[in-house]
C-alpha positions as CSV (number, residue, x, y, z in Angstrom):
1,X,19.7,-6.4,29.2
2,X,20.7,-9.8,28.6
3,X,17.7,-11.3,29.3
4,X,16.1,-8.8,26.9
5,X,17.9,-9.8,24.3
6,X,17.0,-13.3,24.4
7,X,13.4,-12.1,24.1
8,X,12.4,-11.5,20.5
9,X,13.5,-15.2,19.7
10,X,11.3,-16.5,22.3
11,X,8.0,-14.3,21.4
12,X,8.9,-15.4,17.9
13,X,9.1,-19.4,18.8
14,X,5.0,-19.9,18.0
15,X,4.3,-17.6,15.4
16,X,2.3,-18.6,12.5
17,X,4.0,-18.1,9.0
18,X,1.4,-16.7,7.5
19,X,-0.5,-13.6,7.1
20,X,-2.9,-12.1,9.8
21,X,-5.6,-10.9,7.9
22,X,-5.9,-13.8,5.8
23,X,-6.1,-16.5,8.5
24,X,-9.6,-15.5,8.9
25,X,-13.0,-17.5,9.1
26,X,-14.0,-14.6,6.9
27,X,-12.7,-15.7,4.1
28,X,-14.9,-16.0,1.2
29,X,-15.0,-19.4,-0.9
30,X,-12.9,-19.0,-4.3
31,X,-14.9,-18.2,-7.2
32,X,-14.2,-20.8,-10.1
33,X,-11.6,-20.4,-13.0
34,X,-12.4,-19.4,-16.5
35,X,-13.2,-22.9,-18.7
36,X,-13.5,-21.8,-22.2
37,X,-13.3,-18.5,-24.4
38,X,-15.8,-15.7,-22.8
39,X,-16.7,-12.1,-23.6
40,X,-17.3,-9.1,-22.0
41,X,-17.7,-5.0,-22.3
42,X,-14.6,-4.8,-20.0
43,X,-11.8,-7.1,-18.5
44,X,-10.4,-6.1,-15.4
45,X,-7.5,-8.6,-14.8
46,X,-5.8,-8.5,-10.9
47,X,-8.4,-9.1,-8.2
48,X,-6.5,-6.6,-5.3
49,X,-8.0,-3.5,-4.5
50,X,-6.9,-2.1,-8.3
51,X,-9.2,-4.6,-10.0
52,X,-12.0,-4.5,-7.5
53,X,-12.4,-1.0,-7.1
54,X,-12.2,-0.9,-10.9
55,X,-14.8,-3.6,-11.0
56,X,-16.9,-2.0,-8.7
57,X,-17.1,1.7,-9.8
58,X,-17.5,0.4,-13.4
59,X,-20.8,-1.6,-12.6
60,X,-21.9,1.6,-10.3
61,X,-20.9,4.0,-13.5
62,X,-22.9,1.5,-15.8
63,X,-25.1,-1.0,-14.7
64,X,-25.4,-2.4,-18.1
65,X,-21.6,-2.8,-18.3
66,X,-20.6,-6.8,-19.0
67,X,-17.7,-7.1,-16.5
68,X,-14.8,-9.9,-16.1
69,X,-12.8,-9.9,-13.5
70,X,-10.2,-12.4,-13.4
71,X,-7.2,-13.1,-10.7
72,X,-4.6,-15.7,-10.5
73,X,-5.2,-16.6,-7.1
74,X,-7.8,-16.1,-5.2
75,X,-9.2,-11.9,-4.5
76,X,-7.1,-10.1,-2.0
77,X,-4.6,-12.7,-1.7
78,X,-1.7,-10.7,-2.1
79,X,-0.6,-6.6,-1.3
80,X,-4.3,-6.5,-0.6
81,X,-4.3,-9.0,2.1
82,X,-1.3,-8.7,3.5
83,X,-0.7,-4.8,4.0
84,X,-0.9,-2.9,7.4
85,X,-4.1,-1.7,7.1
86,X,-3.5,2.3,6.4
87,X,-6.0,4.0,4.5
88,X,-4.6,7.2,3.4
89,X,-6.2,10.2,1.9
90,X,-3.2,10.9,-0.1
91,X,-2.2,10.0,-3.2
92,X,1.1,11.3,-4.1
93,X,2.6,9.1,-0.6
94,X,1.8,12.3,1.3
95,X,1.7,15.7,0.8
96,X,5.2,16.5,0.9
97,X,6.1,13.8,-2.1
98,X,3.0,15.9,-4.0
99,X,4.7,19.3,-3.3
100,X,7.9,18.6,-4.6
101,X,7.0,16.8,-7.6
102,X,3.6,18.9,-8.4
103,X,3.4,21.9,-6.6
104,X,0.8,23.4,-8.7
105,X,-1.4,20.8,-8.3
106,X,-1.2,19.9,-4.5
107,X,-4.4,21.6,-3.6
108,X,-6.3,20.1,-6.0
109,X,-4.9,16.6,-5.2
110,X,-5.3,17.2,-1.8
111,X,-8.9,17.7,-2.1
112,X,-9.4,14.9,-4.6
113,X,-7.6,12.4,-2.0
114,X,-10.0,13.8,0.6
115,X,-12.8,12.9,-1.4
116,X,-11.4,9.7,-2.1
117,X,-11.5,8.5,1.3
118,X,-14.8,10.1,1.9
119,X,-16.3,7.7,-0.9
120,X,-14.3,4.8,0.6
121,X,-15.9,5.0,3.9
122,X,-19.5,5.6,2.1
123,X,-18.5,2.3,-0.2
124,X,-18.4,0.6,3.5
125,X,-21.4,2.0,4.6
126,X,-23.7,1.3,1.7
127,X,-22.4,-2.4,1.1
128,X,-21.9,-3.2,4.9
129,X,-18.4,-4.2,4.5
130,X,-17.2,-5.5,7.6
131,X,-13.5,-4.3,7.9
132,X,-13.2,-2.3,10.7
133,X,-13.1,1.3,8.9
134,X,-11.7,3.1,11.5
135,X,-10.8,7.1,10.2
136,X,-8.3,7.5,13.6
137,X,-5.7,9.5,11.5
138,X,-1.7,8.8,11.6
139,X,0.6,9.9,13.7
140,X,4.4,9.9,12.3
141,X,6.7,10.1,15.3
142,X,10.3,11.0,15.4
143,X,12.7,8.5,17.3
144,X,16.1,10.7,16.9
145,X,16.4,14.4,17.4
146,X,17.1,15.5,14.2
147,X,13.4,14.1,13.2
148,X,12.1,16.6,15.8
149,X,12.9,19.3,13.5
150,X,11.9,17.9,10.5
151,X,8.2,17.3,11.7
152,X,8.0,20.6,13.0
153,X,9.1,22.6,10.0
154,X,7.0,20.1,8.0
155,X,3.5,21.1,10.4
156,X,4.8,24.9,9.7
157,X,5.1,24.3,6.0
158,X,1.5,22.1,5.6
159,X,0.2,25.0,7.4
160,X,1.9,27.6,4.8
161,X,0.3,25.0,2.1
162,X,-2.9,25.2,3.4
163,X,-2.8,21.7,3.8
164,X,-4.9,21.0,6.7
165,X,-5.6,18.5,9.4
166,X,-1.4,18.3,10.9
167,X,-0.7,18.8,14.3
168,X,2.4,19.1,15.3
169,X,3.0,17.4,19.2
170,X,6.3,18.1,21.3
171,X,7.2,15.2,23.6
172,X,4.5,14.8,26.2
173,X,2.2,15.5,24.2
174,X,2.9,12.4,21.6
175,X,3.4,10.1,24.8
176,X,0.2,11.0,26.7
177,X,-1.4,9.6,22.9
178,X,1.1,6.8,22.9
179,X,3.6,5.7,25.3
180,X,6.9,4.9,24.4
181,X,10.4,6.1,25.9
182,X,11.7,6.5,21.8
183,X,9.1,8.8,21.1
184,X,10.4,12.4,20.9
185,X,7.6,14.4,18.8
186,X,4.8,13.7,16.5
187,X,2.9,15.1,13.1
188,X,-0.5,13.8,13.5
189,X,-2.6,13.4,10.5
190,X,-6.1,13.6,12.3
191,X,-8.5,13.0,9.7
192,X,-6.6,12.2,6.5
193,X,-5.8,8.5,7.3
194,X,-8.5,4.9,7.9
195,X,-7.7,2.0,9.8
196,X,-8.8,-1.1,8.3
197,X,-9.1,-5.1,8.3
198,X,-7.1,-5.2,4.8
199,X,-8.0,-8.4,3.4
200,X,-11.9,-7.9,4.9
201,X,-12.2,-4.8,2.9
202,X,-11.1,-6.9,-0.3
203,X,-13.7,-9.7,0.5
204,X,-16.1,-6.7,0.9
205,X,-15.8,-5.5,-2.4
206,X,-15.6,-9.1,-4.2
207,X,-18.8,-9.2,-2.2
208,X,-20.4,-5.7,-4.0
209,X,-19.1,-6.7,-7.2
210,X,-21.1,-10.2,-7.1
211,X,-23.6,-8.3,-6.1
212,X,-23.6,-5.7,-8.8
213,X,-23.2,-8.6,-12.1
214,X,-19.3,-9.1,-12.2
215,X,-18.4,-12.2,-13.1
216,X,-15.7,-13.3,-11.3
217,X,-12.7,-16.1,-12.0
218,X,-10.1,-16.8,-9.1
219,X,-7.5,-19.4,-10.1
220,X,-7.3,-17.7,-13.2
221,X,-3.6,-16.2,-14.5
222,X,-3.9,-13.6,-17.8
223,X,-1.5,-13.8,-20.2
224,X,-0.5,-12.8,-23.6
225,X,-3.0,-9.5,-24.1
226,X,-3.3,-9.4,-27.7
227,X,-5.1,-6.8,-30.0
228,X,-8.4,-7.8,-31.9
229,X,-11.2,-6.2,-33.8
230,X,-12.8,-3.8,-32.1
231,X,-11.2,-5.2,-28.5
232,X,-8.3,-7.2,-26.6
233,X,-7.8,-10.7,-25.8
234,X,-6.0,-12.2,-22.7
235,X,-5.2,-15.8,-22.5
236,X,-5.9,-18.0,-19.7
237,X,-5.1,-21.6,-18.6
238,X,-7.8,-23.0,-19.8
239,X,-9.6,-20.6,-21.9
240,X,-9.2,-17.0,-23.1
241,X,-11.5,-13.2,-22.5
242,X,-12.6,-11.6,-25.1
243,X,-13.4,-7.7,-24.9
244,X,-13.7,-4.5,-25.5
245,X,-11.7,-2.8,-23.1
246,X,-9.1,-3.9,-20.4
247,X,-8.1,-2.6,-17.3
248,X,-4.8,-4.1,-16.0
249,X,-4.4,-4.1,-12.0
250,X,-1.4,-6.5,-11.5
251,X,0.9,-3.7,-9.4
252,X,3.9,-5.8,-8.2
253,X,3.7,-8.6,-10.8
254,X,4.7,-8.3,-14.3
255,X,2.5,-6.3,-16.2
256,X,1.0,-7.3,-19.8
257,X,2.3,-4.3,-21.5
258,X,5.7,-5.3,-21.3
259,X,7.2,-1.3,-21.8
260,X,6.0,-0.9,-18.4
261,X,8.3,-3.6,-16.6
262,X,11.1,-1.3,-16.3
263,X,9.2,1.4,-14.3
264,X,8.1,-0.9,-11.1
265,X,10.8,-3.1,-9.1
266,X,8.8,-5.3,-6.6
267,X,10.3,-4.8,-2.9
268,X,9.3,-6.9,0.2
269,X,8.2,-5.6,3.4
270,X,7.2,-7.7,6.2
271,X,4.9,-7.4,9.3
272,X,4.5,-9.3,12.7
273,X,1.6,-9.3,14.7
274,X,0.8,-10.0,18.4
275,X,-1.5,-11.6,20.4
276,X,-4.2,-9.8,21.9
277,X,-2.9,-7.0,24.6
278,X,-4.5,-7.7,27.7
279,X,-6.5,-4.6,29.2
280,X,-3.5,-3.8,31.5
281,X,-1.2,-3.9,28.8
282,X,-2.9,-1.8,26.5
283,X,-2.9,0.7,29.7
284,X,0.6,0.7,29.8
285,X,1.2,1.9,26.3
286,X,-2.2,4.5,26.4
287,X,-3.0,4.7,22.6
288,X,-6.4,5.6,23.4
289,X,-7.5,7.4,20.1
290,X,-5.8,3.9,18.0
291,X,-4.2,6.0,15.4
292,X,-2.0,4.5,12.9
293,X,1.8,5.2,13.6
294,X,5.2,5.8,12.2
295,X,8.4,6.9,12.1
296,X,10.2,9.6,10.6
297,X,13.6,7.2,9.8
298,X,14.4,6.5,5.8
299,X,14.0,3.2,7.3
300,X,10.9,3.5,9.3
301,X,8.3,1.3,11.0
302,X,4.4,1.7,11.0
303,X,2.5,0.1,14.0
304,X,-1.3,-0.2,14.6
305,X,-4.0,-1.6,17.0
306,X,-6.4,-4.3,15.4
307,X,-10.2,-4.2,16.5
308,X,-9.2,-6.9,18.9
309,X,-6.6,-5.1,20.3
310,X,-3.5,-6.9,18.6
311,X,-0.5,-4.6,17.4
312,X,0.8,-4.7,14.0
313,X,4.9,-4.4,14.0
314,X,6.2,-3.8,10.4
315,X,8.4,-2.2,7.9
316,X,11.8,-0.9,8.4
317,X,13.4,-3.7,5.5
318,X,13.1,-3.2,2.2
319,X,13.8,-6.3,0.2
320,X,14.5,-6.9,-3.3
321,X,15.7,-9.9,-5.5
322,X,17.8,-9.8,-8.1
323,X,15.6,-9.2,-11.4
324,X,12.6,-8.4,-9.7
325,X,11.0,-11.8,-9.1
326,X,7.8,-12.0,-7.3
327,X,8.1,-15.8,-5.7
328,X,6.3,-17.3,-2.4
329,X,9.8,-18.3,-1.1
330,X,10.5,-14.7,-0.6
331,X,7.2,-14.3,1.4
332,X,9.6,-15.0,4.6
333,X,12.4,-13.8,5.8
334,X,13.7,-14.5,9.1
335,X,16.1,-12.4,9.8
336,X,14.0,-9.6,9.3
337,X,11.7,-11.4,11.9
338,X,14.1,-10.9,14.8
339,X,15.2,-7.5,13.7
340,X,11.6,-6.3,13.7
341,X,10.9,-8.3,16.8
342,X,13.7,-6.3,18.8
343,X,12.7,-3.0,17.7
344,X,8.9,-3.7,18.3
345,X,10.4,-4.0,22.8
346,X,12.7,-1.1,22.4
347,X,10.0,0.9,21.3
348,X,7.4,-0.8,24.3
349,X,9.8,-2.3,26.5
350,X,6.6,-2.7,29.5
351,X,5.5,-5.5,26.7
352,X,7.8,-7.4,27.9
353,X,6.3,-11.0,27.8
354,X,4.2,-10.5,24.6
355,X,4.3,-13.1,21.9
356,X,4.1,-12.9,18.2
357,X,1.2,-15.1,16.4
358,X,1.9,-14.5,12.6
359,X,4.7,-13.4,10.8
360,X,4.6,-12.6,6.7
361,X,5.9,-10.6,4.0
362,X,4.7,-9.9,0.2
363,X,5.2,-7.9,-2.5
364,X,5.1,-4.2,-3.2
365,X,5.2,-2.4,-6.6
366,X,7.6,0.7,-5.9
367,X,8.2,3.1,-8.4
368,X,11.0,6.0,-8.6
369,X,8.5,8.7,-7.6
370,X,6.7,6.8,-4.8
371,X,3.0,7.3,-6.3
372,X,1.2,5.5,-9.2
373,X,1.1,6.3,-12.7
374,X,-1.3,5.5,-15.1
375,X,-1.8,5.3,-19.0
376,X,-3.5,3.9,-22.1
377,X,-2.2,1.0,-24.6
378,X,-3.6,-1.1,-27.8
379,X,-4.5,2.5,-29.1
380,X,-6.6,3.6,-25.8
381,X,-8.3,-0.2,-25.0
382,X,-6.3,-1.1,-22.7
383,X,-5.8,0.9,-19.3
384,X,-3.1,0.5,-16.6
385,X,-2.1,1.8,-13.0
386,X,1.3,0.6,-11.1
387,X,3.6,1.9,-8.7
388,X,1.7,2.9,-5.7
389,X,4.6,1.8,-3.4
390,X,2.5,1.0,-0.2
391,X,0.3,3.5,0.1
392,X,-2.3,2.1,-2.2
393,X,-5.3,0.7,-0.2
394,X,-7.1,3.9,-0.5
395,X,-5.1,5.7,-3.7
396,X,-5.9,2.4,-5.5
397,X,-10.0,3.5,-5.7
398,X,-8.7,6.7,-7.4
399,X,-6.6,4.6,-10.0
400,X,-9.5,2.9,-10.9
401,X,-11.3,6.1,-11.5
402,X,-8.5,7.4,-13.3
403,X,-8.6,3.9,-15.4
404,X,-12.2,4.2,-16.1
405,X,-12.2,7.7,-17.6
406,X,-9.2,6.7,-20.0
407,X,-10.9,4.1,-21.5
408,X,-14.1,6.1,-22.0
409,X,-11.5,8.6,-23.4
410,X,-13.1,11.4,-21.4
411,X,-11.1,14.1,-20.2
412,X,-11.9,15.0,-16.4
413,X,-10.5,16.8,-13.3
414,X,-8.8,13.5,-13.0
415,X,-7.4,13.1,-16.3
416,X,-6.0,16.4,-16.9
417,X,-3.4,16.1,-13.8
418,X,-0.1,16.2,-14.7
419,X,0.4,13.4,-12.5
420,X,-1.5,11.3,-14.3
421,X,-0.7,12.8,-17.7
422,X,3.6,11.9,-16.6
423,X,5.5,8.9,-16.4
424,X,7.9,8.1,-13.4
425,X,11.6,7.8,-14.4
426,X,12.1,4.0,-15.3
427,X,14.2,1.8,-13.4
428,X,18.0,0.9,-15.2
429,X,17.9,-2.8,-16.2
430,X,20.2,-5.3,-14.8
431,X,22.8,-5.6,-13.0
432,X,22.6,-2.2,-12.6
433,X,19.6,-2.1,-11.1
434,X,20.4,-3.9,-8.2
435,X,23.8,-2.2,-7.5
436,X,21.6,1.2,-7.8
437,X,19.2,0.1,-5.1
438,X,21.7,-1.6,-2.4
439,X,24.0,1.8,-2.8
440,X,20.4,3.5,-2.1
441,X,19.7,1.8,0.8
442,X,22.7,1.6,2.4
443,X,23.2,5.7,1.9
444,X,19.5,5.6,3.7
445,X,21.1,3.9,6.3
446,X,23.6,6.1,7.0
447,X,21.6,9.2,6.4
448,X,19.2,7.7,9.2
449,X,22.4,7.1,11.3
450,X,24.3,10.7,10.9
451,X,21.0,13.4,11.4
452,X,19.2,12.8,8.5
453,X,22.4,14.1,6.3
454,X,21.7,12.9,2.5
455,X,25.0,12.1,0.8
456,X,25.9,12.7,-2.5
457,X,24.0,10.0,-3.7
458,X,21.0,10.7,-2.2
459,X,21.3,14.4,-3.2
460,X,21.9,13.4,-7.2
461,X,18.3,11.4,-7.0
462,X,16.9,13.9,-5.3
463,X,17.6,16.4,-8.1
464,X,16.8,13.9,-10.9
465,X,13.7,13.0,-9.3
466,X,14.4,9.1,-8.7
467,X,14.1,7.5,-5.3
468,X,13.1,4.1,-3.7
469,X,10.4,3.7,-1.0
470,X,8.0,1.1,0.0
């Protein structure tokens, strides 16, 4: 055991600070920033999956549509780069989240998430995005035995939902698809979640939109959206858009419209990643079928093989700062390193001996319901969608519909959703807002270490409908 325990800071020693997906060869050259005033139809500022998918679907809608898209640093550089890869069919942050909060909808959400993802993987296909799309499903495994229950009355209550796909898998039948001594049960998701290179998929789409007629300016921060005739205006460094409409995919930093600041806190979450397994490794642990896994803890980890047979270790930490700043010094956090690092051998103690390559963390824009909302501003020019709370490389292609049809001011299957038609409960400001979450997580804590038992805390957001998530 002792020699164990040394471990984690040894497979840590030659890691490289810096995200996985983005230290690729891959990487496309940065477009230049905005010099001087321009104009366009529509102005999609945030160059994640948000603004590119919004981008994208508006050139496909209209291929007369003048498009800007611009992004302070360079496309995919942050939540988009840096995430684990999970494409998920769902948009409420599963199907349990959308049956509590809008049970008379799930069934049409369900299907429109389906669809979703179906017209993610055909995006792929038809531009020949090179990103591993990979639709292995998710399996969500329980680690103590009170999370055996829970999956299993939640496969019995998907099924009474008619939400298909789930299957729940007792003991063996979770370690014949994944080996670990932790494992106790699964809920596999078969169909309803991608793998995916996370940062290749964003370079994919900056790809479809230069393709398509977007203009595109990295390097280039918006600020100060400010009404006109007949449009918006958003400043820039050097220069300033002018146009008709706007589309505003910043997510985790501060949004334009500044009502909307109180209903995201930024949270960081932070990932390792190995080196390669070799082939007996990878026998050791099975994972034939490469699904995306997790746990069932408040605190929970997801895990995933890369196309080059890597494992991704993240999660279980939920970070925030005081105030909600979104700052490169909080990209890292060590501590969280080693803590990940130890549960990553508990879990696969015969990978003994396996080092860590990269470590990194970034930004995630969390809201009190755990899936995004969207609206209108500057009397319906100027759309927004925020608060996906990790779950938004595929739910984010959705926003960007739902964007699209509120500034066309058309009302659609999309539109008419309550979910899209509410507003998340807003976060208290500070310093209350800070006390509110560390009371949250350490009653998560303790819930996770006495059978899943909610306290009184817990069981007052619960009712209220406010909770905090990554």
């Amino acid at each position: 055991m002792a020699t164990r325990a040394m471990n984690p800071a040894r497979a840590l020693s030659d890691a490289s600070p810096r995200p996985y997906w983005l230290d690729d060869p891959a990487r496309p050259p940065a477009c230049p920033a905005l010099v001087g005033d321009d104009h366009c139809d529509l102005l999609v500022v945030g160059g994640g999956y948000s603004g590119l998918w919004t981008a994208l679907l508006a050139k496909e809608r209209d291929p007369g549509r003048d498009v800007v898209l611009i992004e302070a640093q360079e496309a995919g550089w942050a939540a988009s780069g840096r995430n684990g890869g999970f494409c998920a069919a769902s948009l409420t942050h599963g199907w349990a989240n959308g049956a509590a909060r809008w049970p008379a909808e799930l069934t049409a959400l369900e299907e429109l998430g389906r669809r979703n993802l179906d017209a993610i993987g055909a995006t792929v296909a038809r531009y020949g995005i090179d990103c591993d799309f990979e639709r292995t499903g998710e399996i969500e495994v329980a680690t103590a035995p009170h999370q055996v229950h829970e999956l299993r009355e939640a496969a019995d209550k998907a099924a009474s939902l008619g939400v298909s796909g789930h299957e729940f898998l007792d003991r063996d039948a979770v370690r014949a698809e994944v080996a670990s001594p932790t494992f106790l049960a699964g809920l596999w998701n078969r169909t309803g979640v991608a793998m995916v290179h996370p940062a290749r998929l964003a370079w994919g789409l900056k790809r479809a939109c230069l393709r398509l007629g977007v203009r595109i300016h990295e390097h280039t921060p918006g600020s100060d959206l400010t009404a006109r005739r007949g449009g918006v205006a958003v400043r820039t460094p050097y220069g300033r858009v002018l146009a008709r409409r706007a589309a505003l995919a910043t997510n985790a930093f501060p949004p334009l419209v500044r009502r909307l600041r109180s209903y995201v806190a930024p949270v960081y979450d932070y990932a390792l990643m190995t080196e390669p397994l070799t082939a007996g490794q990878l026998a050791s642990v099975g994972w034939r079928r490469r699904q995306g896994l997790s746990d069932s803890a408040n605190h929970f980890h997801y895990f995933r093989l890369t196309a080059d047979n890597r494992v991704l270790w993240g999660g279980y930490d939920i970070v925030y700062r005081y105030g909600g700043g979104v700052r490169a010094e909080y990209d890292h956090h060590p501590a969280t390193y080693r803590r990940l690092a130890g549960h990553f051998f508990r879990c696969f103690p015969q990978l003994e001996g396996v080092r860590f390559t990269h470590t990194w963390g970034g930004a995630i824009d969390t809201c009190s319901r755990f899936s995004a909302f969207f609206g209108t501003a500057q009397r319906g020019r100027v759309a927004y969608a925020l608060g996906y709370t990790g779950l938004g490389v595929g739910a984010s292609r959705f926003g960007a519909e739902v964007m699209l049809d509120l500034l066309a001011g058309r009302s659609t299957e999309r539109t008419r959703l309550e979910m899209v038609r509410s507003k998340p409960l807003p976060f208290p400001p500070e310093p209350v807002r800070s006390l509110g979450i560390g009371i949250t997580q350490w009653a998560m804590t303790r819930a996770d270490e006495n059978g899943g038992r909610r306290n009184l805390w817990l069981r007052a957001l619960d009712r209220v409908g406010l909770g905090f998530d990554s």
